[in-house]
C-alpha positions in Angstrom: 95.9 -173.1 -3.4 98.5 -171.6 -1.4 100.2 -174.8 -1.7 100.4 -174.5 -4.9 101.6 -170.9 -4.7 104.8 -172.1 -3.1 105.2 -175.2 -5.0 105.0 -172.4 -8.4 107.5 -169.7 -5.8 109.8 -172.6 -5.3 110.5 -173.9 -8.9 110.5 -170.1 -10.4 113.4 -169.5 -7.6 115.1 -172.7 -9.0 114.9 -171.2 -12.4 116.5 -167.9 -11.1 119.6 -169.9 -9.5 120.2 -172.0 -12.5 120.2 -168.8 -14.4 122.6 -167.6 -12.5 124.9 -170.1 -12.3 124.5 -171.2 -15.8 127.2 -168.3 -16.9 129.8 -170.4 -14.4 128.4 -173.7 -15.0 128.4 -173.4 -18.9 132.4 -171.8 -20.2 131.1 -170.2 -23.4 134.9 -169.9 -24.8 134.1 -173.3 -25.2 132.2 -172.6 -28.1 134.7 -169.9 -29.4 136.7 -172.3 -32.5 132.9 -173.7 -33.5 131.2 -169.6 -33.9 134.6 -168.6 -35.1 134.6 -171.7 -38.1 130.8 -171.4 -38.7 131.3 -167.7 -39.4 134.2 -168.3 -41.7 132.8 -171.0 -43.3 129.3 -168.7 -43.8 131.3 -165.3 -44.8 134.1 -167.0 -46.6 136.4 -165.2 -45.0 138.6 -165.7 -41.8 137.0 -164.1 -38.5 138.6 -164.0 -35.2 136.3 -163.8 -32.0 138.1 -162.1 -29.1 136.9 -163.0 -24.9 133.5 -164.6 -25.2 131.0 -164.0 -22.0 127.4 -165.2 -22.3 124.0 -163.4 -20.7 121.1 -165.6 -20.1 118.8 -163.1 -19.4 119.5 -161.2 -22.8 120.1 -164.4 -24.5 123.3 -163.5 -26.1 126.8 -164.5 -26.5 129.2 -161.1 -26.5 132.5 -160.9 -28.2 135.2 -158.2 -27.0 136.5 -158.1 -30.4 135.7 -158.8 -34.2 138.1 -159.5 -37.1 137.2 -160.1 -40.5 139.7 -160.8 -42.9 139.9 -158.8 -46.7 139.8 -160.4 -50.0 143.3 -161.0 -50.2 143.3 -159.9 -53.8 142.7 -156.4 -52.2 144.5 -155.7 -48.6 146.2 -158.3 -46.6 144.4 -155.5 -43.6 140.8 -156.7 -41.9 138.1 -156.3 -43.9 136.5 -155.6 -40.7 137.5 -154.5 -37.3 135.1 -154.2 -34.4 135.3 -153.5 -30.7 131.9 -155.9 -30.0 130.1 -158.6 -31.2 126.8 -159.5 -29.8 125.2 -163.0 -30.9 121.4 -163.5 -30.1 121.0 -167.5 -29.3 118.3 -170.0 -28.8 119.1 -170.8 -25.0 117.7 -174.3 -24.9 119.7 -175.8 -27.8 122.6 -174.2 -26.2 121.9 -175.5 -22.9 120.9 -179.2 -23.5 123.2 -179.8 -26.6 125.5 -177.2 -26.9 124.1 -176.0 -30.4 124.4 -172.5 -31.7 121.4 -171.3 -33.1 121.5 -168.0 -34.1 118.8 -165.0 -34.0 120.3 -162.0 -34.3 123.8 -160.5 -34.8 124.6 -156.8 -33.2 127.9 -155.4 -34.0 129.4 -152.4 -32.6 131.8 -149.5 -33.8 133.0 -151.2 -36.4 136.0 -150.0 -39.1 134.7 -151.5 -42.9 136.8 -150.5 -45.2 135.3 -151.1 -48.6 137.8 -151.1 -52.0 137.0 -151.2 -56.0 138.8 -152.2 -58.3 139.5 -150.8 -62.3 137.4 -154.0 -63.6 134.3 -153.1 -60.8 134.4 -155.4 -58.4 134.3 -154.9 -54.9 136.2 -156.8 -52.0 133.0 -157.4 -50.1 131.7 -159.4 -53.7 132.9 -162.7 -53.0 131.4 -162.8 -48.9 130.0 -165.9 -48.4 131.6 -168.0 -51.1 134.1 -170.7 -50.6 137.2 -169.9 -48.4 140.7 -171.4 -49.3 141.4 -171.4 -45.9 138.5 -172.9 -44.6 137.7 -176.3 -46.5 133.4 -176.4 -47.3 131.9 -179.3 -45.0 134.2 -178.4 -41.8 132.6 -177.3 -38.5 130.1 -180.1 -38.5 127.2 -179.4 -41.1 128.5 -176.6 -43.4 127.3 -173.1 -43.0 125.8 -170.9 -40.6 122.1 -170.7 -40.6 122.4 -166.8 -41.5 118.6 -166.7 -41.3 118.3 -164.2 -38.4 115.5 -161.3 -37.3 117.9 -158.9 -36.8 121.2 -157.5 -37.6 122.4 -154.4 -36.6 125.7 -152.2 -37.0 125.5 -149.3 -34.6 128.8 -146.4 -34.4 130.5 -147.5 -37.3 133.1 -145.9 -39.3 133.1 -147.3 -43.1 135.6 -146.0 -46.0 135.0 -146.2 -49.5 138.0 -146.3 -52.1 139.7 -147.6 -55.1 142.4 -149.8 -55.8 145.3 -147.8 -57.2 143.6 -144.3 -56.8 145.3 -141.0 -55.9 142.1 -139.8 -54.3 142.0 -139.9 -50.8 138.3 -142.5 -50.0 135.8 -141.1 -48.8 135.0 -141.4 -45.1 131.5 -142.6 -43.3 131.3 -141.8 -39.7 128.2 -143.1 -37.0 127.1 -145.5 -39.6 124.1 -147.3 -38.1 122.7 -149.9 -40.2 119.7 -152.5 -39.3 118.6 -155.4 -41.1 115.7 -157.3 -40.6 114.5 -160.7 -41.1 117.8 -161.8 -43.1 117.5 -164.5 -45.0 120.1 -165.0 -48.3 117.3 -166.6 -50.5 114.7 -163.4 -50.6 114.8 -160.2 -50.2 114.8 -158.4 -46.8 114.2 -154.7 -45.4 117.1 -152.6 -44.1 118.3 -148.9 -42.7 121.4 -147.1 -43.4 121.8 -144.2 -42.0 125.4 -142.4 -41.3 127.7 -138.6 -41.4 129.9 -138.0 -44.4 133.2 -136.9 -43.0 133.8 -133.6 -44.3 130.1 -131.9 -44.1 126.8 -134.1 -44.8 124.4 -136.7 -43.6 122.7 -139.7 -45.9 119.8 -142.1 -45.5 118.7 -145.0 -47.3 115.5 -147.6 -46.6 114.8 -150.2 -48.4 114.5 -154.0 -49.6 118.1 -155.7 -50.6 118.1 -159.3 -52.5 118.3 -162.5 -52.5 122.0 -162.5 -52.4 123.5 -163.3 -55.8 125.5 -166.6 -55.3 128.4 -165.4 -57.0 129.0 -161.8 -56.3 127.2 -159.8 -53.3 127.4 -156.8 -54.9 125.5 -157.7 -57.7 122.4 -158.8 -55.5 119.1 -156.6 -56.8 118.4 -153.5 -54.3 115.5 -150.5 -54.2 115.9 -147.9 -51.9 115.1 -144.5 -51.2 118.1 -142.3 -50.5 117.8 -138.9 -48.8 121.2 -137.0 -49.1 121.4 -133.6 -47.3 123.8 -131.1 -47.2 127.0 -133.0 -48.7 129.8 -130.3 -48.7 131.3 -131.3 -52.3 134.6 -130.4 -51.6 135.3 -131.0 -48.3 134.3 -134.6 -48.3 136.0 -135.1 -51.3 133.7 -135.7 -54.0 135.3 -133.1 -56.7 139.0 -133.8 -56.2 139.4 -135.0 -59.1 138.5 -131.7 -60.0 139.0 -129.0 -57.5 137.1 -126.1 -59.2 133.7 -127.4 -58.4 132.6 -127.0 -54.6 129.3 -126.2 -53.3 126.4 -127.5 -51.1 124.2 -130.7 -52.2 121.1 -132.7 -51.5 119.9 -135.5 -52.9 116.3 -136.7 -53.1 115.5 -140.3 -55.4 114.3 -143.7 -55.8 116.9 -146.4 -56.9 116.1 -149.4 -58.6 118.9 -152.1 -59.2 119.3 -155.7 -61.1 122.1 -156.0 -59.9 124.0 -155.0 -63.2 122.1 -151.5 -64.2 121.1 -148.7 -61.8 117.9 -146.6 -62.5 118.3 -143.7 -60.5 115.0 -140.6 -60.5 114.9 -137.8 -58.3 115.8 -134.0 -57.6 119.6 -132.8 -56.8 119.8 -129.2 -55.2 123.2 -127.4 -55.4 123.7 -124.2 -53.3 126.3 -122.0 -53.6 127.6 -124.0 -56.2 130.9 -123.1 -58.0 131.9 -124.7 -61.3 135.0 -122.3 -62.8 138.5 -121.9 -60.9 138.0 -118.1 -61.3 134.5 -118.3 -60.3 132.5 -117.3 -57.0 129.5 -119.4 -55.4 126.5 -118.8 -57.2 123.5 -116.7 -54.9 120.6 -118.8 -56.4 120.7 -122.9 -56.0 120.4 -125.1 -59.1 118.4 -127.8 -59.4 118.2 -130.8 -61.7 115.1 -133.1 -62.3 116.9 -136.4 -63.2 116.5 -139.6 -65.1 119.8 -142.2 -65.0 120.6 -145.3 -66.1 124.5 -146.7 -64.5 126.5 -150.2 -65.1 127.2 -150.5 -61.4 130.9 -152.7 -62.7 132.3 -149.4 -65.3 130.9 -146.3 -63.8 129.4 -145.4 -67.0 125.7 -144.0 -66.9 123.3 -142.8 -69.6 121.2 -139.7 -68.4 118.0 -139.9 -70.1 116.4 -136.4 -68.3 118.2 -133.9 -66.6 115.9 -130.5 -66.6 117.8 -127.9 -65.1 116.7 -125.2 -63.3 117.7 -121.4 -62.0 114.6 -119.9 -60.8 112.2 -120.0 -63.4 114.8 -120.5 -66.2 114.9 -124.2 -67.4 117.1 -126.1 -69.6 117.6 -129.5 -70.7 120.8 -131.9 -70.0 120.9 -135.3 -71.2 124.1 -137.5 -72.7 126.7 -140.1 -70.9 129.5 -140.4 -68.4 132.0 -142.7 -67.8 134.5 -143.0 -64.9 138.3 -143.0 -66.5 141.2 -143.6 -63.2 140.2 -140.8 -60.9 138.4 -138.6 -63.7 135.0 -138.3 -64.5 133.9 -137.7 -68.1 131.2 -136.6 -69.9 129.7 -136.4 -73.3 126.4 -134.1 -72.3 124.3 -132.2 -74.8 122.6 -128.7 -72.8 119.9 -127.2 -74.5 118.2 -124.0 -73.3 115.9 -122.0 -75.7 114.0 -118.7 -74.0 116.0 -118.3 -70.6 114.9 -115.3 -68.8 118.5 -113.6 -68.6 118.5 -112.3 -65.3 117.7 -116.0 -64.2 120.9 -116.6 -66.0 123.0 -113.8 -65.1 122.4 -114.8 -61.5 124.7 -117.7 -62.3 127.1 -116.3 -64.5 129.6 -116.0 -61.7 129.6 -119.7 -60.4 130.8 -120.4 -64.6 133.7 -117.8 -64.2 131.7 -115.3 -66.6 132.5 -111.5 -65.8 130.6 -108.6 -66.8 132.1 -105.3 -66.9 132.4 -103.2 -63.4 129.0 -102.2 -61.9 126.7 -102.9 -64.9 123.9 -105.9 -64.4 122.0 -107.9 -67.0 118.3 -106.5 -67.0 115.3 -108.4 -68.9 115.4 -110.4 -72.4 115.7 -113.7 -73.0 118.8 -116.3 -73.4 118.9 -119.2 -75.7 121.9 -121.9 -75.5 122.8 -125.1 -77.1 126.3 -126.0 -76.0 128.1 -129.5 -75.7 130.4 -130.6 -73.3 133.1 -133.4 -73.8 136.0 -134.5 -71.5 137.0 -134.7 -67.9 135.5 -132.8 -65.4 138.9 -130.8 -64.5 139.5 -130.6 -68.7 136.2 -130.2 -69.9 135.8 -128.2 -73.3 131.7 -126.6 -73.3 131.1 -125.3 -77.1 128.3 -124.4 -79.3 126.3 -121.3 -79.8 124.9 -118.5 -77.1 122.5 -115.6 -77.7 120.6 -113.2 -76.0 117.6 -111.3 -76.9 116.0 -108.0 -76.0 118.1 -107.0 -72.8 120.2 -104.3 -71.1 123.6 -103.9 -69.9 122.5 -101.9 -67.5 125.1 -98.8 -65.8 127.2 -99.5 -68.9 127.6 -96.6 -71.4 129.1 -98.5 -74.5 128.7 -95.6 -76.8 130.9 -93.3 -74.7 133.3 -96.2 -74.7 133.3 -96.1 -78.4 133.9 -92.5 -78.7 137.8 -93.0 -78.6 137.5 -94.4 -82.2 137.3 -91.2 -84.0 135.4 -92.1 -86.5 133.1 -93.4 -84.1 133.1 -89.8 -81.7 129.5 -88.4 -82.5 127.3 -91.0 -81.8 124.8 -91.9 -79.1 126.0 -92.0 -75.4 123.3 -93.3 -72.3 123.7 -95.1 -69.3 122.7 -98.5 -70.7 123.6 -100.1 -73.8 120.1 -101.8 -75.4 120.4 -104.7 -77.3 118.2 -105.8 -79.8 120.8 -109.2 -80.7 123.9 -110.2 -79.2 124.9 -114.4 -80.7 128.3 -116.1 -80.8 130.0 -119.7 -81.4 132.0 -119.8 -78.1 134.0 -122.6 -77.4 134.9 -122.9 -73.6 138.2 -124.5 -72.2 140.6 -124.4 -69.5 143.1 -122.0 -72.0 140.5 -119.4 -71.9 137.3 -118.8 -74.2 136.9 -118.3 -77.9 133.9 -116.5 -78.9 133.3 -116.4 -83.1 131.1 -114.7 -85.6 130.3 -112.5 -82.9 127.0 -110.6 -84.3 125.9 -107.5 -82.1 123.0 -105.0 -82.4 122.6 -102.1 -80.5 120.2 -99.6 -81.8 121.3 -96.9 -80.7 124.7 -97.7 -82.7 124.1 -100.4 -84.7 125.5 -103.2 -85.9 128.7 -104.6 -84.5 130.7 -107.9 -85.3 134.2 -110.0 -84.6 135.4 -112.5 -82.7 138.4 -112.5 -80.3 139.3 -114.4 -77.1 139.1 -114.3 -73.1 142.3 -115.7 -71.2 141.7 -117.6 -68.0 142.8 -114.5 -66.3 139.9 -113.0 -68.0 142.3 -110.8 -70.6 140.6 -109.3 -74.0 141.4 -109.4 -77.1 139.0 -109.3 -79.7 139.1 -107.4 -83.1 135.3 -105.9 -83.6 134.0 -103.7 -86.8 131.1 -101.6 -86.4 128.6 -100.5 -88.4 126.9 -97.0 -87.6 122.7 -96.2 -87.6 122.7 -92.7 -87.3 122.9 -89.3 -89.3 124.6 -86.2 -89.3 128.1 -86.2 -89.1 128.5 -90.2 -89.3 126.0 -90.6 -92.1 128.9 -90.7 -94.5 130.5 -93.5 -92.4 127.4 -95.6 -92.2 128.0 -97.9 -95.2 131.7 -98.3 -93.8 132.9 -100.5 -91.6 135.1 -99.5 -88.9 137.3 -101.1 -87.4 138.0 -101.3 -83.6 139.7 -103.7 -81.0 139.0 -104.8 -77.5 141.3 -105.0 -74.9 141.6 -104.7 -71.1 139.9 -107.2 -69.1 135.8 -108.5 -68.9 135.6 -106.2 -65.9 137.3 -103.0 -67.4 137.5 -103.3 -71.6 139.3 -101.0 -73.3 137.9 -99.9 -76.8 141.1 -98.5 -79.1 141.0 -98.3 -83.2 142.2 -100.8 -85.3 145.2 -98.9 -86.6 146.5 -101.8 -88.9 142.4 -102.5 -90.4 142.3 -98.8 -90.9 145.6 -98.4 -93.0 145.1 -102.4 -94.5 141.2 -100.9 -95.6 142.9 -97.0 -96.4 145.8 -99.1 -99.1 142.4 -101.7 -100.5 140.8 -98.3 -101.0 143.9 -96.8 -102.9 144.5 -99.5 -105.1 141.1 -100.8 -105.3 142.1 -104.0 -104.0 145.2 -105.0 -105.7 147.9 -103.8 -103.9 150.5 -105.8 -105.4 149.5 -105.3 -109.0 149.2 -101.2 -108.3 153.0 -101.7 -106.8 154.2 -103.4 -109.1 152.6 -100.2 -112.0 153.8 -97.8 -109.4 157.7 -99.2 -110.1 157.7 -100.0 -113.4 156.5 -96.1 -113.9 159.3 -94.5 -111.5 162.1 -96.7 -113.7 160.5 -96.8 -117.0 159.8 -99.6 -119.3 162.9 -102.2 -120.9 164.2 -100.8 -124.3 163.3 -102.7 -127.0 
């Protein structure tokens, strides 16, 4: 037995020794122009291997450095640049006929920088079709066996752009990606996880293929993504349009053919800002979603999208379409019954200013507004009402008082309104806001139309109709006529000097000025002679 031992010691010792010296006895830049035509041949692309060193123990052949070439049709730069390539290898093929059998592939820190063009493709689509530069057949047996347990991409930095854009790509940082069980013909699990440059963190897991022969990127993929905080603008989502910033996470389940995205989840915005003149809004919103995207155009079909501020809901659904740089929609928002302090709580994140200290207490809102055109040029139009509420620390009978015709009635601390609807039509020139219908009880009913400049400037020519007794009971079948000027925060209630004499000269002449005129002249100079 102890013979044995020893005879067992002795060849396990020899196995150590050959081991060692295998590294010296075997020059592994010998297989350098075989790894570095196989992966060409395999990726369709030209890849340069730097130094190559092998590890018996680890069963690995390491690269110092990785080059990938682009789809010339999009950079004449590296598709891919990498400090290290490790390649897992079956040792015994290696060793007793020099064949490279590969079993995993580890790549380290590297720089992908992937491009789209107008038309949708992408310059990793064509990976693993025929190379110009390296003829099909070469390399003794055609491609590489890509059928591997593991890949992995660990501290990588990816960028994602488009040909011909202004938009500076956005930037991926510690990108850590595993595969496992690769294999082109079926479909196989992976990991992404990486930083957004600029404020955020994403994660996907799921099953990707088999690759499509033609064009990678149109291989089918489900996945899970998990998006949290992404700072809008600082990574450089909205700069195509620079008004919107705030805080996002993302929540879904994708499902893709390879031509059509389905997309369903939950997107949270925090202190979200969607106006140039607006400020961060103090609640988040949040949007229950249902999308359908062409993956080649950009262009997506959003079958739900409930929105909701606290316990207000409303519902979004229409297209979008990527144009250049811009984004554009065609979206239909419907909201009936809104509590309006839900609402008012986001007023400020749409630019909407209410006058100086006064707050929108109870009621309800109901909107049904459309939106068309790019995100930085978008027109929002349709009608608004509220219902039952209070402008609350805002005394708009006291502001009325400077009309004198309008000096005797009600003054309080609130205005009450029973009704307040409009046709607004919102756009980067400023808003519109027409057949402007207002009821306050306690001064009844008031109407007009006018216009808010980006800088928030009124002007808005209003006529008023009086509920009350006494001294105004005479005016109470009259309209009277007032404008509104200042700004949203501070308006400024003055008479309408030219509807007052315009309505004063109807009166006169009973509403033929001209004709009265005309009698008026031919009286002072007498009729012709005859």
């Amino acid at each position: 037995m102890k013979r044995v031992a020893l005879i067992l010691g002795g060849i396990a010792g020899l196995l150590v020794v050959c081991a060692l010296a295998l590294p010296f006895v075997i020059d592994p830049n010998a297989f350098r122009p075989m790894l570095e035509s196989r992966l060409s041949e395999a990726l369709g692309r030209s890849v340069k291997l730097g130094d190559l060193k092998l590890s018996i123990f680890s069963g690995s052949v390491t690269a110092d450095d990785l080059a990938v070439a682009d789809d010339p049709a999009f950079s004449k730069a590296p598709f891919v640049q990498a400090k290290r390539l490790a390649i897992g290898v079956e040792l015994w093929p290696l060793i007793s006929s020099r064949q490279v059998h590969v079993t995993g592939l580890e790549i380290e820190q590297p720089a992908i920088a992937l491009l789209q063009s107008p038309n949708g493709d992408w310059n990793f689509s064509n990976l693993g079709g025929k190379s110009k530069a390296v003829p099909a057949g070469s390399a003794d047996g055609g491609k590489l066996d890509l059928s591997v347990k593991l890949i992995k991409i660990t501290g990588g930095r990816f960028s994602l752009g488009k040909t011909g854009s202004r938009e500076k790509p956005l930037a991926l940082e510690d990108v850590n990606l595993e595969v496992r069980d690769f294999t082109p013909t079926g479909a196989f699990p992976f990991t992404f996880a990486t930083k957004v440059v600029g404020g955020g963190g994403v994660k996907l897991d799921g099953r990707f293929g088999p690759l499509d022969a033609v064009n990678v990127a149109a291989s089918p993929l489900t996945a899970n993504i998990d998006v949290d905080k992404l700072d809008l603008s600082g990574t450089g989502l909205t700069q195509s349009a620079p008004a919107i910033s705030g805080i996002a996470g993302l929540k879904a389940a994708l499902e893709s053919n390879g031509k059509t995205a389905t997309v369903k989840g939950k997107v949270r915005l925090e202190n979200i800002k969607l106006a140039k003149q607006g400020t961060p809004a103090k609640k988040p919103l949040e949007l229950d979603f249902n999308v359908d995207q062409n993956l080649r155009s950009h262009a997506g079909l959003v079958h739900q999208g409930e929105v909701h501020i606290g316990g207000a809901i409303a519902n979004l659904t229409g297209t979008y379409t990527t144009e250049g740089d811009d984004t554009v929609l065609k979206m239909n928002l419907n909201g009936p019954k809104i509590p309006v302090p839900e609402l008012a709580s986001f007023l400020p994140a749409l630019g909407v200013v209410l006058p100086n200290g006064s707050v929108l207490e109870g009621g309800t809102a109901s909107v049904k507004l459309s939106m068309e055109g790019a995100l930085a040029k978008l027109v929002t139009s349709g009608t608004v009402s509220l219902d039952n509420t209070k402008l609350a620390h805002f005394d708009l009978g006291r502001k009325l008082q400077v009309v004198q015709k309008l000096a005797g009635i009600n003054a309080g601390p609130d205005t009450e309104i029973q009704t307040l609807g409009a046709t607004v039509r919102v756009a980067p020139e400023g808003t519109t806001a027409d057949n402007l219908q207002l009821i306050v009880p306690a001064i009844g009913n008031l109407e007009g139309g006018g216009t808010v400049s980006p800088e928030k400037t009124l002007d808005f020519k209003m006529r008023a109709m009086v509920h009350t007794g006494g001294l105004l009971a005479a005016a109470g079948n009259t309209p009277i006529p007032f404008t509104v000027g200042g700004t949203a925060s501070d308006p400024v209630f003055r008479p309408d000097m030219k509807a007052v004499a315009r309505e004063e000269l109807n009166r006169f002449t009973g509403g033929n000025s001209v004709g009265k005129a005309s009698d008026l002249i031919k009286g002072l100079f007498g009729k012709k002679k005859q």
